[in-house]
C-alpha positions as a printed Julia matrix, in Angstrom:
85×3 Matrix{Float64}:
   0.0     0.0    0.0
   1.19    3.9   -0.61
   2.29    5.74   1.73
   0.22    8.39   1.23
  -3.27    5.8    1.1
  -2.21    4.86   4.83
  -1.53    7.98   6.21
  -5.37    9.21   4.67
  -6.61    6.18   6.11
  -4.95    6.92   9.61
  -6.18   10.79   9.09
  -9.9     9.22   8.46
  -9.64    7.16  11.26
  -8.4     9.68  13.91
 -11.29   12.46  12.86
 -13.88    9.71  12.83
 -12.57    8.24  16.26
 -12.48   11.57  17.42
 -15.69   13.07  16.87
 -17.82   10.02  17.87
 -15.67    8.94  20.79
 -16.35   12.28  22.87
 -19.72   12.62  21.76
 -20.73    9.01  23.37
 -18.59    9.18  26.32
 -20.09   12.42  27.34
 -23.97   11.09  26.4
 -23.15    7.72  28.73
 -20.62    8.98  31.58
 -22.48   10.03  34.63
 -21.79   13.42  36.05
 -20.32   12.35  39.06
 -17.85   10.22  36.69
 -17.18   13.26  34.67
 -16.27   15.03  37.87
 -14.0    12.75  39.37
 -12.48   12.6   35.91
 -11.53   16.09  35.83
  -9.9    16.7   39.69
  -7.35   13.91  38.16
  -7.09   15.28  34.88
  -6.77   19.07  35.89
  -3.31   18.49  37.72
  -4.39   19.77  41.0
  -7.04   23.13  39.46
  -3.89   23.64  37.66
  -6.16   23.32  34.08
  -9.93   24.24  33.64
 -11.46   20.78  34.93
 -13.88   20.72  32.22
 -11.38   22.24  29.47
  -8.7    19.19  30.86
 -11.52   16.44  30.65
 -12.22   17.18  27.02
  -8.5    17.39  26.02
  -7.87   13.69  27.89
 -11.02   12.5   25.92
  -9.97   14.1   22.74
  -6.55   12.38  22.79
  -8.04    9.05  24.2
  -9.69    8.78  21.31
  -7.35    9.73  18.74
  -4.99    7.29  20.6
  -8.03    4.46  20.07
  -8.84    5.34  16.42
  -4.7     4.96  15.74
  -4.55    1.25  17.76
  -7.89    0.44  16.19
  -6.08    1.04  12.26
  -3.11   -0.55  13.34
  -4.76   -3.36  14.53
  -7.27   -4.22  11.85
  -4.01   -3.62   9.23
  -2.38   -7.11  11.2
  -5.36   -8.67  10.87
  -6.1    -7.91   7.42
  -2.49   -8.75   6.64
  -2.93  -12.0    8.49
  -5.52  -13.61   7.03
  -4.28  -12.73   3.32
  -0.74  -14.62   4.37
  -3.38  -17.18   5.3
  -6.04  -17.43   2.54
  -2.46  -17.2   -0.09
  -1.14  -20.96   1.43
């Protein structure tokens, strides 16, 4: 594959990942959750709690939508070593 086709598909992923990942998180997570969240995100009230729970949810996600490319890629790549013997 290019390298230019994998980065776009690792690009895809990441926006994808992160603009659904938030979105449910925030829908499912209690407030309490949300709260307790933020005093260990926010370094102490160093950071906005609320402003330093959306950045660690933003990058959790992009982390996720990364792993979850990388992963399917081995398993694609597996199964075609597979299916050529």
């Amino acid at each position: 594959m290019k390298k230019s086709r994998k980065i776009l598909i690792y690009v895809l992923a990441v926006i994808i990942s992160f603009l659904t990942i938030p979105e449910i998180v925030l829908r499912t997570v209690s407030g309490e959750t949300l709260v307790r969240l933020s005093g260990f995100t926010s370094l102490g009230g160093l950071f906005s709690p609320f402003l330093s729970v959306m950045i660690f949810i933003g990058l959790a996600s992009i982390l996720v939508g990364i792993i979850a490319v990388y992963v399917v890629i081995k398993i694609y790549q597996g199964s075609m070593r597979i299916k050529d013997k």
